[in-house]
Each structure stands twice: as structure tokens, then as C-alpha cells.
C-alpha positions in Angstrom: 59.6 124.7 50.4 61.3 123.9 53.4 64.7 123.9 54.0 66.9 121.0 55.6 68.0 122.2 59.6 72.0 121.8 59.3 73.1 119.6 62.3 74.4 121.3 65.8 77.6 120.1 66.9 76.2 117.8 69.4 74.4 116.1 66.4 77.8 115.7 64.9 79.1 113.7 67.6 76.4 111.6 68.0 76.6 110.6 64.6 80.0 110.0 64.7 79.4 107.4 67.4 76.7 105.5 65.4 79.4 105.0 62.6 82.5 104.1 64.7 80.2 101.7 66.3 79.9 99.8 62.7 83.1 100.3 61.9 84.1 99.1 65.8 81.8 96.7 67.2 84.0 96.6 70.1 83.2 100.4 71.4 79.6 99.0 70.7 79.7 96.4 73.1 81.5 98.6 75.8 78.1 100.8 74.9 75.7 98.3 75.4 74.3 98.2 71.8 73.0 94.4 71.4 74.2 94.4 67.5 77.8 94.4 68.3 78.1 91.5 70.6 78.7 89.1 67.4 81.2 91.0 65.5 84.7 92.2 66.2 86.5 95.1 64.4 88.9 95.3 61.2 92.3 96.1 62.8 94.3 96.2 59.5 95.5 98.8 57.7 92.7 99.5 55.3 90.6 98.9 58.5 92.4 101.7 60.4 92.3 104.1 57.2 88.2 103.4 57.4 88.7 104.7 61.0 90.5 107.8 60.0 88.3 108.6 56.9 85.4 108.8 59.1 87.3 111.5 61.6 88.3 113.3 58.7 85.1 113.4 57.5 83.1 114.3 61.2 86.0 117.0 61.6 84.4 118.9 58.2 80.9 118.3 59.3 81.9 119.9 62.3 83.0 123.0 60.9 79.7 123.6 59.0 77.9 122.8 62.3 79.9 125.6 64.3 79.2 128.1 61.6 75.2 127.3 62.2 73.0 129.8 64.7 72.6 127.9 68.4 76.3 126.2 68.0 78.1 128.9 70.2 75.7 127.9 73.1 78.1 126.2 76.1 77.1 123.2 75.7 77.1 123.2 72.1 80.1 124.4 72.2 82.0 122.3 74.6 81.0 119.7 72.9 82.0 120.9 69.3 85.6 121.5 71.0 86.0 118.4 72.7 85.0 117.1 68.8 87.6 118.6 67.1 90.5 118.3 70.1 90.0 114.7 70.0 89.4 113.5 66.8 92.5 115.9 65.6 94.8 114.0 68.4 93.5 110.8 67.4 94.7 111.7 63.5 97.7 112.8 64.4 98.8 109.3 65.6 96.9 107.5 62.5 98.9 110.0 60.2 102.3 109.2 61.9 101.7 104.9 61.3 101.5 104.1 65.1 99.0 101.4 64.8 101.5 99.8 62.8 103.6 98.9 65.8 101.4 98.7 68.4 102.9 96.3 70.7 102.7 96.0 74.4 101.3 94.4 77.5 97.9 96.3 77.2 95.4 98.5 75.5 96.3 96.6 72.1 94.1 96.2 69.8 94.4 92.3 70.8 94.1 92.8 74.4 90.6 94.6 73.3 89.6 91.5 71.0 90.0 89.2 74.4 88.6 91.6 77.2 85.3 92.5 75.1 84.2 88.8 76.1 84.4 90.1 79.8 81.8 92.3 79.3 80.0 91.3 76.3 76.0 89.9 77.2 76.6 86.2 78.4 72.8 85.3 80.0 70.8 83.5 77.3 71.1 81.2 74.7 70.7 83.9 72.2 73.9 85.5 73.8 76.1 82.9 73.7 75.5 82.5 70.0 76.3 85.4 69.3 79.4 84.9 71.3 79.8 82.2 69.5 80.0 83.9 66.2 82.2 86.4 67.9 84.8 84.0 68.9 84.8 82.4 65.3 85.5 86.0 64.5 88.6 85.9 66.8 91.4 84.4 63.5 90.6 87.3 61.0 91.0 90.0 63.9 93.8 88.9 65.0 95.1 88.4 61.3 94.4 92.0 60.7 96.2 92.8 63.4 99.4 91.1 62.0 99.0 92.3 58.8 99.2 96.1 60.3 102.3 94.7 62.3 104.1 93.1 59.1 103.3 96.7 57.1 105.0 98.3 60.1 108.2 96.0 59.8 108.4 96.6 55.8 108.1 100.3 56.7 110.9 99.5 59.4 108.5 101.1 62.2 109.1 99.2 65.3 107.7 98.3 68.3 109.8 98.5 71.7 111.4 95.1 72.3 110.8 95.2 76.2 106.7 95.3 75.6 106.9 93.0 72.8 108.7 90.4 74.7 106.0 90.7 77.4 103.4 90.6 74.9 104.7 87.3 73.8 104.3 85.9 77.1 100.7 87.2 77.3 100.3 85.6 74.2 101.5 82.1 76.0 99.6 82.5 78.9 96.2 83.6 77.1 96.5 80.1 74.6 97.7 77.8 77.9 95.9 79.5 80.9 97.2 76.7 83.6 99.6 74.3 81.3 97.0 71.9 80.7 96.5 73.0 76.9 93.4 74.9 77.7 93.5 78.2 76.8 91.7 81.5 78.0 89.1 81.5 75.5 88.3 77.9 76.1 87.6 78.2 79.8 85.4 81.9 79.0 83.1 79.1 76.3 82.5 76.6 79.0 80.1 78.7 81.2 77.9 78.4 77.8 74.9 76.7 77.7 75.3 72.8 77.1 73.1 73.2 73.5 75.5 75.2 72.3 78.3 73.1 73.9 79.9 71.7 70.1 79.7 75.2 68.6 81.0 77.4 71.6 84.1 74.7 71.8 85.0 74.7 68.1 84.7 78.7 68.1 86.9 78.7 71.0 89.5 76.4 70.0 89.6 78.2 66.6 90.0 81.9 68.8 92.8 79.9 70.3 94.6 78.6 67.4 95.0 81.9 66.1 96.2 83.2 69.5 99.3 80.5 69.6 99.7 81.4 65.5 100.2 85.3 66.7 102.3 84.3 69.1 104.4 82.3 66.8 104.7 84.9 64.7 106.1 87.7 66.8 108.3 85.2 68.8 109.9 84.0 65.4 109.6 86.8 62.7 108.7 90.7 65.0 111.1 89.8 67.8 114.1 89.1 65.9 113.1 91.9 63.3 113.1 95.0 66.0 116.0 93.3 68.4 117.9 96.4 69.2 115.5 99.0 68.2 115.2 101.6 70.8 111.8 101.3 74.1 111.5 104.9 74.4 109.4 107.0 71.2 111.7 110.4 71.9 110.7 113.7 72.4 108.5 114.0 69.1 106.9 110.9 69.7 106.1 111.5 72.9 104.5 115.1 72.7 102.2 113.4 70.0 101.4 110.5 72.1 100.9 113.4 74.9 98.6 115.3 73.4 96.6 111.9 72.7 96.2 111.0 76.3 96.2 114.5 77.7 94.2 116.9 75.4 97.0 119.5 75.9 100.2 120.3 74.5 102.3 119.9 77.7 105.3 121.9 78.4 107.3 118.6 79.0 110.1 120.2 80.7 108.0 121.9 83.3 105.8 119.2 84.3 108.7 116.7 84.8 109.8 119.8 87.5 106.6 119.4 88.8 107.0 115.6 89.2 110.1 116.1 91.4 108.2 118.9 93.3 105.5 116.5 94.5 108.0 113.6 94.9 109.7 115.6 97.7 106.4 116.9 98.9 105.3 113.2 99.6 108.6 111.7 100.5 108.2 114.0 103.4 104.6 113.1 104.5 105.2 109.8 104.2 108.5 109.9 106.6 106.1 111.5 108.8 103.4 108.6 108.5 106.0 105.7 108.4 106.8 107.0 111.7 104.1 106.3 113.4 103.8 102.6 112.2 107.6 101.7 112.4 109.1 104.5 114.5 113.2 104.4 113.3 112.5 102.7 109.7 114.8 103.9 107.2 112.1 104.6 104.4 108.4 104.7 104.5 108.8 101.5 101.8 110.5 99.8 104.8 107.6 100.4 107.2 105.6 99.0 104.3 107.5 96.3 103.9 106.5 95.7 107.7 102.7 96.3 107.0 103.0 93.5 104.3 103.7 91.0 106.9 102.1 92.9 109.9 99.8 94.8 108.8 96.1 93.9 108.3 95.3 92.0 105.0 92.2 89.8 104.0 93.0 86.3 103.1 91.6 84.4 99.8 90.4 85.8 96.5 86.8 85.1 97.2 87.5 87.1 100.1 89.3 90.6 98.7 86.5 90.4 95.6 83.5 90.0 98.8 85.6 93.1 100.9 86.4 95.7 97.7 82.5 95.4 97.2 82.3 96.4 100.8 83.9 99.1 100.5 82.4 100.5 97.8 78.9 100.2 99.1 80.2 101.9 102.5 81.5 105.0 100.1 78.2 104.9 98.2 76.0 105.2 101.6 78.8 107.9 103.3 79.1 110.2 99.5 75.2 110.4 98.8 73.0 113.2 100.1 76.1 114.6 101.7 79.5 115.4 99.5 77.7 114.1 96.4 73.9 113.4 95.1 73.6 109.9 93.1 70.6 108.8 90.9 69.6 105.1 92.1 71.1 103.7 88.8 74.6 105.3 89.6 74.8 103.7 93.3 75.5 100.1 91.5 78.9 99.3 91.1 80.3 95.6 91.2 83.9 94.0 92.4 85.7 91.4 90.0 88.7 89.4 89.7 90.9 90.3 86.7 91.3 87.6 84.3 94.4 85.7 84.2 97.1 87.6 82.1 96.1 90.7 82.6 98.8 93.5 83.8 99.1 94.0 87.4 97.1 97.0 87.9 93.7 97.7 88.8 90.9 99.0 86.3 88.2 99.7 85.9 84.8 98.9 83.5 81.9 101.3 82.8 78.6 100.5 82.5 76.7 100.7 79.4 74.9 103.3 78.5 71.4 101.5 79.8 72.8 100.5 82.7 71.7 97.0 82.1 75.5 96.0 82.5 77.1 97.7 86.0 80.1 99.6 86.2 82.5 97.0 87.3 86.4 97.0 89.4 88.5 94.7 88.7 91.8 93.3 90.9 94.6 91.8 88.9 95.5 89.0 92.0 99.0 87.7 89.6 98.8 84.8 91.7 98.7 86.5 95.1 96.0 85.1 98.0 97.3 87.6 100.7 96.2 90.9 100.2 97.4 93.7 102.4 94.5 96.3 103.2 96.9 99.7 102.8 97.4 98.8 99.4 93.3 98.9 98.7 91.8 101.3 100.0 92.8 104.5 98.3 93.1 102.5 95.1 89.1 100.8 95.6 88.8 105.0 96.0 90.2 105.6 92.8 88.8 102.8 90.2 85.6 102.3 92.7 83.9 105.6 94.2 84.5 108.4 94.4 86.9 107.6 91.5 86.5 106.0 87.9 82.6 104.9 89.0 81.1 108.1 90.0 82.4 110.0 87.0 81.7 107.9 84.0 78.7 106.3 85.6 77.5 109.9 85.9 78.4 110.7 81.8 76.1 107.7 80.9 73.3 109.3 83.8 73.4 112.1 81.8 74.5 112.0 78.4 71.0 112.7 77.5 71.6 116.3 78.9 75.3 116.3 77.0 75.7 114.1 73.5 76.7 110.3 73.4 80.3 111.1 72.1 80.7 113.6 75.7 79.4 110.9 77.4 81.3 107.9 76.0 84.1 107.4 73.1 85.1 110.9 73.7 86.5 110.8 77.1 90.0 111.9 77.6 92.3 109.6 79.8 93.8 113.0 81.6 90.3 114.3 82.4 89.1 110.7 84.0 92.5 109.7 85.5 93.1 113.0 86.8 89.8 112.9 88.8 89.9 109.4 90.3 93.8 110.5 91.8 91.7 113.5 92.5 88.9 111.3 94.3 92.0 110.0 96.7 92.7 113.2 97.1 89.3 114.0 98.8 88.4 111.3 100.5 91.5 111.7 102.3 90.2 115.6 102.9 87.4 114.7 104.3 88.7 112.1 106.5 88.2 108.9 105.1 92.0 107.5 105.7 91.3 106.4 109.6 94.3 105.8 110.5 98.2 105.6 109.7 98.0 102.4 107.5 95.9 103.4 105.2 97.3 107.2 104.8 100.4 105.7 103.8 99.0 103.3 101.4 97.0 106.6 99.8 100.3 108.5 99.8 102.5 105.5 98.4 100.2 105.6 95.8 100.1 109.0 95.2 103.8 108.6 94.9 103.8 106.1 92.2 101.8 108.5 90.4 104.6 111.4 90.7 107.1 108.9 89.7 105.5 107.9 86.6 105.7 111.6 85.4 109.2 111.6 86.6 110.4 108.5 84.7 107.8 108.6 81.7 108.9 111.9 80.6 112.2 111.5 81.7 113.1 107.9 80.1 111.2 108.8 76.7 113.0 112.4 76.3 116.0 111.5 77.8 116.5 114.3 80.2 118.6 114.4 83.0 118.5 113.8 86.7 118.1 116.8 88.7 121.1 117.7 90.9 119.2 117.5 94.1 117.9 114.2 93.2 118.8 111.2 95.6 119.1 108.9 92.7 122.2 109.0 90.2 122.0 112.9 90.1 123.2 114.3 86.7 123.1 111.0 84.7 120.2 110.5 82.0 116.9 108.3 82.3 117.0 105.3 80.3 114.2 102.1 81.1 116.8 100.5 83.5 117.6 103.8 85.8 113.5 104.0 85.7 112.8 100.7 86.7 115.8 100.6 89.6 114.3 104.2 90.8 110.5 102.6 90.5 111.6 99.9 92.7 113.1 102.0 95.4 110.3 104.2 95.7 107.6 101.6 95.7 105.3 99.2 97.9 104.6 97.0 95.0 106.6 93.5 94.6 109.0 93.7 91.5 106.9 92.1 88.8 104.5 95.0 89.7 107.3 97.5 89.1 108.4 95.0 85.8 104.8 95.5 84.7 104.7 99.1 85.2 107.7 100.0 83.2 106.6 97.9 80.2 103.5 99.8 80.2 104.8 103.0 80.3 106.9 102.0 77.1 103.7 100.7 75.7 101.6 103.7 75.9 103.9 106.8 76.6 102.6 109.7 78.1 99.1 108.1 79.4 100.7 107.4 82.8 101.3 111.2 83.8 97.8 112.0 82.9 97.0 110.8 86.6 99.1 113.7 88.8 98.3 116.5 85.8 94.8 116.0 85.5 94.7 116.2 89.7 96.5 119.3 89.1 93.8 120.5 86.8 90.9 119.3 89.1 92.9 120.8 92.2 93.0 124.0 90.6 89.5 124.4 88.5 88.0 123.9 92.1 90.6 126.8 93.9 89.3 128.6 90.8 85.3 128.4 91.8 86.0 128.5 95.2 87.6 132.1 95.0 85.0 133.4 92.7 82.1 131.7 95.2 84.0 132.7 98.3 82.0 131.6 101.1 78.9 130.9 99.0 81.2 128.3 97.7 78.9 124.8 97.7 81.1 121.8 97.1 78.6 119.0 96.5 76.9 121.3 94.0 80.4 121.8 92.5 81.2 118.2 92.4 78.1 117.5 90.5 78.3 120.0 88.2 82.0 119.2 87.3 80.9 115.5 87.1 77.6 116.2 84.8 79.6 118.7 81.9 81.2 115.4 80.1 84.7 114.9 79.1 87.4 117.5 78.7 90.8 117.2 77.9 93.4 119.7 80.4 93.4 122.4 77.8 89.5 123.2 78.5 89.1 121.3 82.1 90.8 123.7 83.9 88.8 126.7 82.3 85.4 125.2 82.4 85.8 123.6 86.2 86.1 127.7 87.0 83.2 128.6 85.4 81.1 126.3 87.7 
């Protein structure tokens, strides 16, 4: 009589995805998966519980799985620890009622219910029926969501104000997109086909209706509840939230030293660039302020969408066969325009795991029809290629070789952030910034990044300004010394720096994962390059690093060595 083979930890994970992906329809339509394109995911309380109770549940699977012969092989076991690092973090915040005031002006759970329509399948009729069905699903989500908001008010858990205030104009601007009465959902259901016209317009004026009813909601009951309740978490918050977005248990104190290290580091190359475009200027954000006006730009949205793609394919054909080697299905990458209401800042989509929907960019344009050249490049770098494309385009290439969960849900925002700053990084390196412009665009934005580890940790533990600091030295952080420091050390136009702020106070500690995951893909490749010495081969390195799935910093570092 034969016995049943106990799963490997890789088998784990993968069945963990198949049952988030019932329980979250959502993460199935960012995966591709046909089935989910209809549905849309519980977000109250006993919805969130379901969520937990099937981590808890994977996490003692996975500890008969790591006892089994075969499970201490590497990649059997990096997956089994990127399992049980995750899934742990991810209780931690369920167990502390976070998703009971999740508030904020993105990565809500009711920004998600509106951006899955961006990528779910829109080409036949079939598709837009089940969008259809979707958007009639739109009221109960969103009711959910409420419901785990109202539980978080009796339990006097409360949002920040700042984000929620913003949220509420999101809220506005997603039910009225261009004060006509026609909101965001609307406009998506009229590229439908006419024979569904009726249905796709009643679902979409019902996905609308519950919109403004949300919004009425927090404006008249959530707002006034919270008014005066604190928008920073504090120190234990924060280190929870930290671990959550870094897949390390930072020492806070030491990286907010090493945020003011690289602050002065940059300050001084970019002195060095601004004088070259605007020999005398007081700041480099003064010689920017020039290149805004001056300084080469591309006019019209059309335009900038048209150019970005350029750029991209340029990378594509300079990278492969030289710094990096790209399966044909990894080379396609397409530029979009944000939807209206977004935040301000860039992102970025991955494809699904088929490929059959492209890794997409996305530019936020808030309006603007002018856009300055400096301030795209590096960043089409980062969410484009080398950045955000080439690495999780690469996870679905190969998440055949790894598991699904490496591949997909499992990714660490640390890991990924950290290599797309890292991507800027090298295509500076190896020569990429032509000339003084654009370097200063790359190292304004590596700036912003040292700044949000300066005022995210700072503002949200309160510590203090260090005595060599140009800025209020000795006093404490709070949201407005953040914002007016932002602002001073910044290219981007103040409701950029506005937008910034709330979303650091929406999602603490995911904004330094940028500058510390560089750190940990700066130093895993020192690492292999001393153990290599000359031997050293950096495409090969880049492609292994790239192919080994996600990591958070606690096991990056060590495993980017190894290679």
C-alpha cells in the first residue's frame, strides 16, 4: 500500500496562491487567471479573518513540509523562508486590526476594487460581461470595506486624518471625473461593446452610487470621528508596518543615520551637476527650477506616453545580449497614462503570468501637458527597464523554475523597490545619463528617496533633527517639518510633495524600502564580486539575482553573495 508524498515547501506556496486567489479575485486578475475577472474580494472583517485563517493554516503546512527529505535543497528552501517571513509579517498586521483603519490616498483596499478594471481582460464581449458582473459587484465591496472601517471606529482605531481627508477627495473625483456627473467607472463602461451598452451603464452607475455613498460616509461620520487623532503610527507601529514592507527587522535608528549620510552625499554631487547647467545657482532645485522652463521637455500627453515607450524599447535593444539576456516575451513592455485620481507618482503593472497581458508604466500627468525630460528618464529607468519590468517580468519568465507564490503574491516591496533605485543606479554606471540634465534628474531623484527615509522614520518615531542638519537642527519631525523639508529639497511642484507626505502617512515604512533595498543590492553584488574577483561576470550575476524570486532584506543580502 502506498503512501501519500507529503508536499515540499514549494508545493505549499503554490497552493497557498490557488486559495488566496478564491478568497481574492483581485490578485487573480493581476495573475491573469480568466475566473477572477467577474468577482471582486470580501474586504470585511470576517473577509479579512478568511484571509488570515488561510496563512495560519499554510504557515503549519509549512512546518510539516520543512521537516520532509528534499526541503533543505536552496531552492526549496528559499522558498519555504520567504513562506513563512511573509505570511508571519502579513499576520502580524491582521492580528494588530490594521485593516480596520485603512485609510489613505493609495494601496487601499478601494483604490484596488477601481484599478483592477485597468488591467482586467476588456477585448470581447465575453469580457465585458464579466466586467459587467464585476462592476455590479463594485456596492458590496465597497460596503465591506465600510463595515471594516465602522468596526475600527467602535474599537476607537483610527485612521490618520491628513490621508483620510485626501481620500475623500479621491472619493469625489473618482464619482465626478470632469464635473459633468460622470463618474470614473462610467467613462471605463463606455469603451464596451454597444450589445452590452444597457447592462455595462446600469453596472456602472450602480459602482458609482456606492462610490459617492462611501464618500458620504467618511466625510460625515470617519472624518469627524478621528478629527485630532494623531498621522504618524509611532515607533511600534511603525517597526510592524517595517517589517511588512521590508522583510527585516530594521534597526530604525541606524538607517535614519544612513538617510542623512546619503542626503549629504548627494547634496554634494548635485552642487557639482547644478553647476554645470546654472553656474552660480544657489541650490541644485534652483538650477532645476531653470530646466523646468529651459530645459528640454516633450509637449502633449499623447506625446510623453509615445516618448516613455521610446525609451524603453531603446533600453531593451542597449541591455540584451550585453549587461542582461531577455527571453523574447520579457522584451514587451508598454507606456500608459495614469487614470485620473490617481497619486502623483509613477508605477508600475506586471504582466500576468502568461504574458497575454504586458507589463505596463504608467505616468500620473495631475493635469500637466509640459513634461520636462530630467524628471523621466531615470524614473522610465526605474518603473520601465532595467527597473520594475525586468525583474518581475523575469519572476513570471521563470516561476516555473521557482513556485508561483516566489514569483508573484510573495514579492517583498524592499526587494523590488530596492532594485529598480538600484537599476538607476547602473544605468548611470554604465553611462546611460548623457549629459548634465539628466544626471541631475537621476540624482534629484535619488534624493527624494534619501529623504523619504529621513522624514518617514523620523516623523513616525518622532526623533530628532540631527545637529549638523541645515534644517531646524535639534527640533523633532512632525508631518509639517516633513513636508516644508520635502519641499526644499525637491524638483517636484508642491501637490507632488502634498501627495508624497500623505502617502507616507498612509503606508509607513514602504517608502524607505527604496534606498535600503539599493543598499542590499549594492552590497550582495560587492559581496560576489570579492568572492569572484576578476572572474567576476556581471550579466551572469544580474540574471541570476533576477531569476532566484523574491526576498525580503533579511535573506537578499545573503543569497545575492552566494551567486
Amino acid at each position: 500500500m502506498s503512501q501519500t508524498k507529503s508536499p515540499l515547501p514549494r508545493e505549499v506556496a503554490d497552493a497557498y496562491v490557488d486559495d488566496l486567489i478564491a478568497l481574492d479575485p483581485v490578485t487573480g486578475t493581476y495573475l491573469g487567471v480568466k475566473e477572477s475577472s467577474s468577482r471582486l474580494p470580501d474586504i470585511s472583517p470576517a473577509g479579512q479573518e478568511a484571509v488570515a485563517e488561510l496563512a495560519r493554516a499554510t504557515l503549519a503546512k509549512l512546518d510539516e513540509a520543512e521537516r520532509q527529505p528534499g526541503a533543505d535543497s536552496d531552492i526549496e528552501r528559499r522558498c519555504g523562508r520567504l513562506l513563512r517571513e511573509r505570511l508571519s509579517a502579513e499576520l502580524a498586521v491582521h492580528e494588530a486590526d490594521e485593516g480596520l483603519r485603512s485609510v489613505g490616498n493609495l494601496a487601499t483596499v478601494a483604490h484596488s476594487v477601481r484599478e483592477v478594471f485597468t488591467v482586467t481582460p476588456a477585448e470581447t464581449d465575453e469580457d465585458w460581461a464579466a466586467i459587467a458582473q464585476r462592476l455590479r459587484a463594485v456596492p458590496t465591496a465597497l460596503a465591506g470595506y465600510r463595515a471594516s472601517l465602522a468596526l475600527g471606529l467602535e474599537r476607537k482605531l483610527y485612521a490618520a486624518p491628513r490621508p483620510t481627508a485626501t481620500f475623500i477627495g479621491q472619493l469625489t473625483e473618482w464619482s465626478d471625473t470632469d464635473g459633468s456627473g460622470r463618474g470614473w467607472f462610467e467613462d471605463f463602461a463606455s469603451a464596451g461593446p454597444e450589445s452590452l451598452r444597457t447592462e455595462l451603464d446600469e453596472a456602472a452607475r450602480s459602482a458609482t452610487a456606492a462610490v459617492v455613498e462611501l464618500r458620504d460616509w467618511m466625510r460625515e461620520v470617519y472624518a469627524p470621528t478621528i478629527e485630532g487623532a494623531p498621522n504618524t503610527v509611532g515607533r511600534e507601529r511603525y517597526a510592524r508596518w517595517s517589517r511588512y514592507f521590508n522583510g527585516t527587522d530594521l534597526d530604525l535608528d541606524e538607517a535614519y543615520a544612513y538617510g542623512w549620510a546619503e542626503y549629504h552625499r548627494l547634496l554634494a554631487e548635485m552642487k557639482e551637476e547644478a553647476e554645470k547647467i546654472l553656474p552660480g545657482a544657489e541650490t541644485p532645485w534652483v538650477a532645476l527650477a531653470h530646466l523646468d522652463e529651459h530645459g528640454r521637455h516633450i509637449e502633449g500627453v499623447d506625446e510623453v506616453r509615445d516618448w516613455l515607450q521610446g525609451l524603453m524599447d531603446q533600453a531593451i535593444e542597449a541591455l540584451d545580449g550585453t549587461h542582461f539576456e531577455l527571453a523574447e516575451r520579457v522584451r514587451k513592455v508598454e507606456s500608459r497614462i495614469a487614470p485620473p485620481g490617481s497619486a502623483a507618482a509613477p508605477y508600475y503593472t506586471a504582466p500576468s503570468e502568461d504574458f497575454s497581458r504586458p507589463g505596463c508604466t504608467w505616468l500620473p500627468t495631475m493635469g500637466q501637458t509640459r513634461f520636462p525630460v530630467y524628471d523621466l528618464v531615470s524614473t522610465w529607468y526605474h518603473e520601465g527597464v532595467p527597473g520594475h519590468h525586468l525583474q518581475l517580468a523575469q519572476w513570471a519568465h521563470v516561476a516555473g523554475d521557482l513556485s508561483r507564490y516566489q514569483a508573484t503574491v510573495g514579492g517583498v516591496s524592499a526587494n523590488c523597490e530596492g532594485w529598480a533605485l538600484y537599476a538607476e543606479r547602473l544605468m548611470d554606471e554604465l553611462g546611460f545619463l548623457t549629459d548634465a540634465e539628466q544626471r541631475l534628474g537621476y540624482l534629484d531623484a535619488q534624493m527624494m528617496r534619501a529623504l523619504r527615509v529621513i522624514v518617514d522614520i523620523g516623523m513616525h518615531a518622532e526623533l530628532e533633527i540631527p545637529a549638523d542638519s541645515p534644517f531646524h537642527p535639534g527640533e523633532r519631525w512632525t508631518p509639517e517639518l516633513a513636508e516644508e523639508f520635502y519641499g526644499a529639497h525637491c524638483s517636484r511642484p508642491a501637490d507632488y510633495v502634498a501627495s508624497e507626505l500623505t502617502r507616507y502617512l498612509t503606508i509607513p515604512g514602504q517608502a524607505i524600502g527604496y534606498k535600503l533595498g539599493e543598499r542590499a543590492w549594492l552590497l550582495g553584488r560587492e559581496n560576489a564580486r570579492r568572492r569572484h574577483g576578476a572572474a567576476f561576470d556581471a550579466k551572469a550575476w544580474h540574471m541570476a539575482a533576477l531569476s532566484q524570486g523574491s526576498l525580503g532584506l533579511d535573506d537578499l543580502v545573503d543569497e545575492l553573495s552566494r551567486l
